[in-house]
One Martini backbone bead per residue (centre of mass of N, CA, C, O) as a GRO file, in nm:
protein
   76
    1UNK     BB    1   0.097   0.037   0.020
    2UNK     BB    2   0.051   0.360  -0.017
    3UNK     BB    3   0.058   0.729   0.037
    4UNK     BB    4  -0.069   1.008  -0.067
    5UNK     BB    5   0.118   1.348  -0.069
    6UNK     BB    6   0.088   1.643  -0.087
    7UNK     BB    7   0.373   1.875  -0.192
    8UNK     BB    8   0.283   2.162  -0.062
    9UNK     BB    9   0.169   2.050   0.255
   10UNK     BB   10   0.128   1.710   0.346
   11UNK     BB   11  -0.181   1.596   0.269
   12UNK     BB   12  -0.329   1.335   0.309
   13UNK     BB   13  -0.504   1.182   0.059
   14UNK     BB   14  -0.437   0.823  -0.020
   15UNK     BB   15  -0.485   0.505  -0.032
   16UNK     BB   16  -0.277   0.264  -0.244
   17UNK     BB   17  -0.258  -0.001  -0.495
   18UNK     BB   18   0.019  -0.098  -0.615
   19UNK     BB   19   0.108  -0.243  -0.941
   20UNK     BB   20   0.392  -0.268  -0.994
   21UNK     BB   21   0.707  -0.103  -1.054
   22UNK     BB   22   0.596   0.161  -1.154
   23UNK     BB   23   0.487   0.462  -1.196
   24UNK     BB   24   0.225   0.713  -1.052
   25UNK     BB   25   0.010   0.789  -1.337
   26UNK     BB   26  -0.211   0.584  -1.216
   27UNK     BB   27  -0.521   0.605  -1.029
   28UNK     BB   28  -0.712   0.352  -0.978
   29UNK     BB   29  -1.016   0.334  -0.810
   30UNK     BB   30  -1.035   0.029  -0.715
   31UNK     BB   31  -0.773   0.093  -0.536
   32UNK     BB   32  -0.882   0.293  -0.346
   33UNK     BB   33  -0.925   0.277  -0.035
   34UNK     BB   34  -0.844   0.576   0.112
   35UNK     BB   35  -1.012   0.848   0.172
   36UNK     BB   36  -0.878   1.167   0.330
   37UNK     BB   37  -0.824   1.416   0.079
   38UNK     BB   38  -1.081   1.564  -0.140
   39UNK     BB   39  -1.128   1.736  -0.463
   40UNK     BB   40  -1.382   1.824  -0.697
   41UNK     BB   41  -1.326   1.997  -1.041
   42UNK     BB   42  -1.510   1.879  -1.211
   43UNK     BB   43  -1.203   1.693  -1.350
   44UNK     BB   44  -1.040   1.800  -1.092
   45UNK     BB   45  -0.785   1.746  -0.844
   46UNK     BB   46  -0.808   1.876  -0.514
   47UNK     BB   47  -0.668   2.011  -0.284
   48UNK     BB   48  -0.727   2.178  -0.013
   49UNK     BB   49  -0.460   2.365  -0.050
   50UNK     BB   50  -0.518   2.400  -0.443
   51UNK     BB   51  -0.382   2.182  -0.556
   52UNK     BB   52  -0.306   2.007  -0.838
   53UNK     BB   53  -0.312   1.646  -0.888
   54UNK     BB   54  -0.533   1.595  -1.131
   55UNK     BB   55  -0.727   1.359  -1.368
   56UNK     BB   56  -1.048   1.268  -1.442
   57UNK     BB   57  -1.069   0.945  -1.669
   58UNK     BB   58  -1.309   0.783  -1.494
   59UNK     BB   59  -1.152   0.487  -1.396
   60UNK     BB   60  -0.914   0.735  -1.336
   61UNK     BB   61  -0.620   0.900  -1.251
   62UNK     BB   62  -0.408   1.161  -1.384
   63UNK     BB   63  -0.111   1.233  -1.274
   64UNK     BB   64   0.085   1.474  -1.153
   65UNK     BB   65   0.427   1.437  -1.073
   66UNK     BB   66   0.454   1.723  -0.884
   67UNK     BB   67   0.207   1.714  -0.682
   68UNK     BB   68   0.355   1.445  -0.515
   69UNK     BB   69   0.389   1.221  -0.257
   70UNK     BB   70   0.536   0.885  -0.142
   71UNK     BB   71   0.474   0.632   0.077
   72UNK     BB   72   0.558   0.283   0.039
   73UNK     BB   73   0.459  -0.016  -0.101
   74UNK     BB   74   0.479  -0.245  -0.390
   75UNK     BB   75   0.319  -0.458  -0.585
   76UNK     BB   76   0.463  -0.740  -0.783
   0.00000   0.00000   0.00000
């Protein structure tokens, strides 16, 4: 499990189970275990502190690499 965290405040986004070695560039919703904070304007992911954190993009989110920040273990 990740835990993403914004890059701006610090604060706890989401829980997120990922798989594979790879960047997260996409995640997808059914793998978010537990939502933090988080608001949606329009197609637009944004913490609570105002910062764009990604898109909308229907089945996933498609993530700003430069606006989140990860720890914890991806599952392989």
């Amino acid at each position: 499990m990740l835990v993403l965290r914004c890059a701006a405040c610090r604060s706890k986004l989401w829980k997120y189970d990922k798989v594979g070695p790879g960047e997260v560039l996409r995640c997808h919703k059914k793998r978010i275990d537990r939502v933090y904070s988080l608001e949606v304007r329009g197609q637009k992911i944004v913490c609570r502190c105002g910062k764009e954190i990604g898109i909308d993009k229907g089945s996933f989110y498609k993530m700003i690499a430069t606006s989140f920040t990860y720890s914890g273990t991806k599952r392989t």
